[in-house]
C-alpha positions, -999 to +999 in steps of 0.1 A: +035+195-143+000+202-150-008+203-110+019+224-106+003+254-128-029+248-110-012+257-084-025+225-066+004+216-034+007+181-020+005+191+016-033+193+020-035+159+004-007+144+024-027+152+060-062+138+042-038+105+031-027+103+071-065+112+079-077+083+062-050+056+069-056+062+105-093+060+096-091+028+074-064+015+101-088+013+128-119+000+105-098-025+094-091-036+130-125-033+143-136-058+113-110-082+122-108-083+158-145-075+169-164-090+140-141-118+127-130-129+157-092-119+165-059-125+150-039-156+152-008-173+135-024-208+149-058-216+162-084-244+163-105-211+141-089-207+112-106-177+100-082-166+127-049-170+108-070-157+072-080-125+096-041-114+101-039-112+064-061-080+057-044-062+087-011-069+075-020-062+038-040-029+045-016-013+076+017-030+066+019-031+033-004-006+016-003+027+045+036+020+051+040+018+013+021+049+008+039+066+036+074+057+016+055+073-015+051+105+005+077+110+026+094+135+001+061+156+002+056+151+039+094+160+051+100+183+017+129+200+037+149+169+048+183+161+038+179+144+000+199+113+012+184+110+048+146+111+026+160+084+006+171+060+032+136+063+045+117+054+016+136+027+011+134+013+046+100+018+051+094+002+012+116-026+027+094-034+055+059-029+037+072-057+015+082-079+036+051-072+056+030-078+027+047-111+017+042-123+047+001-111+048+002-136+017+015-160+035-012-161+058-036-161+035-018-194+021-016-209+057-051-203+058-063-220+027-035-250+035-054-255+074-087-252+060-084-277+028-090-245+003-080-243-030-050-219-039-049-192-065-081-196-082-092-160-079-084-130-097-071-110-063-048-135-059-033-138-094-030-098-088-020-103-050+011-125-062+021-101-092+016-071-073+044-088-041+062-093-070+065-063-088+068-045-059+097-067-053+113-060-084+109-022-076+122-021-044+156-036-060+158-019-089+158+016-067+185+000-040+210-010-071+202+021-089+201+048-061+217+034-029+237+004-036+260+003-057+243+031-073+246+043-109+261+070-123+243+107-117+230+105-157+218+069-154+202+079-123+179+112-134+167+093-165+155+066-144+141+082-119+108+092-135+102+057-147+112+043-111+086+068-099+060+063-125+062+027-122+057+023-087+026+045-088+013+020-111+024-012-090+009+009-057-026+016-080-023-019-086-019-029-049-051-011-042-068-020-064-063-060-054-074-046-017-103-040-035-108-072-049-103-086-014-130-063+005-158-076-022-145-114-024-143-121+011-176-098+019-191-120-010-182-152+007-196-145+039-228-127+027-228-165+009-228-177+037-255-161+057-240-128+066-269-101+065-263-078+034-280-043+054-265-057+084-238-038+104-205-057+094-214-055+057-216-020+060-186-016+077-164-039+054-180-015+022-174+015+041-130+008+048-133-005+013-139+033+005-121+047+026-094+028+006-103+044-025-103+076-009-070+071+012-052+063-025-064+088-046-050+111-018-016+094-019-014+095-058-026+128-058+003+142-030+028+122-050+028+140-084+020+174-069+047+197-060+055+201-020+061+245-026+065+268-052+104+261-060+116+236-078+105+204-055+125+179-045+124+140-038+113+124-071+112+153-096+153+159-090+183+140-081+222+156-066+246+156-092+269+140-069 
């Protein structure tokens, strides 16, 4: 691995990834709750019900996602099995987290008389639930339940891992979508573009950015010097 003879670890990027979800966690919050209004699953406002859908997408879906992604760089000593149960768990609950942040955002549109799909991040919000989907059981019938054989299992685990860094790229990259469509709507409709909330929607948007990278990063680096463990081997047994 080409980080590896760098002699680049994951451990300094795994404490910027926390660094910046906690970061983006809070600005994301902030946005929703003291510019936007609050968060509600029915309200006479229904910019209410669309404002749970960017919390849920960004802190359940995309930081408890990444923290599945990391956990065998952040715990690089735990028990093999114990690591893998966690990732999937916290996987499990990012997506169902995430479907239902889409569901909100359909609730939303439905209350409001908006028209559905018609943007490109949702055609990538949907495909990205999706394939996430697909991910999640692939790896549960593969490497928990019923589980493969031990071959079938260390040939597919690089393409399990390299895949969901692409569906997780993906998910940020339809976060991003949603920063600049919603902060285009309101600017549209009379939101100052200098102002203070502007800003601060650009500014989680990039810590986003940053927040990934960092996750990506800590994901194909090695955790030490020996051979690492988590994605880059799997127990004979």
């Amino acid at each position: 691995m080409a980080a590896a003879g760098l002699g680049v670890k994951a451990a300094p990027f795994t404490y910027a990834a926390h660094a910046l979800a906690a970061a983006a966690a809070v600005l994301v919050l902030v946005w929703c709750v003291r510019f936007r209004g609050g968060l509600a699953l029915e309200a006479q406002n229904k910019n209410l019900i669309f404002n749970v859908h960017p919390v849920l997408m960004l802190i359940g879906y995309i930081i408890l996602g990444s923290e599945a992604i990391m956990i065998y760089k952040v715990f690089p000593k735990l028990n093999h099995d114990t690591a893998k149960l966690t990732h999937l768990i916290l996987h499990a609950i990012a997506t169902v987290l995430g479907a239902f942040g889409i569901y909100c955002a359909f609730k939303f549109h439905n209350d409001s008389g908006i028209a559905n799909l018609y943007s490109l991040h949702s055609w990538l919000g949907i495909g990205t639930i999706s394939l996430y989907g697909i991910q999640w059981v692939f790896g549960f019938v593969t490497f928990f339940f019923p589980g493969a054989a031990p071959s079938v299992r260390r040939s597919a685990l690089p393409w399990h891992a390299l895949f969901g860094l692409f569906v997780y790229v993906l998910a940020l990259a339809t976060a991003e979508l949603g920063f600049l469509e919603k902060l285009t709507f309101l600017e549209s409709g009379g939101l100052d573009k200098y102002g203070t909330e502007a800003f601060l929607v650009n500014f989680t948007a990039l810590v986003v950015v940053l927040f990934g990278v960092s996750v990506v990063v800590a994901a194909v680096t090695p955790a030490h010097d020996e051979a690492p463990q988590g994605y880059e081997q799997i127990p004979v047994n």
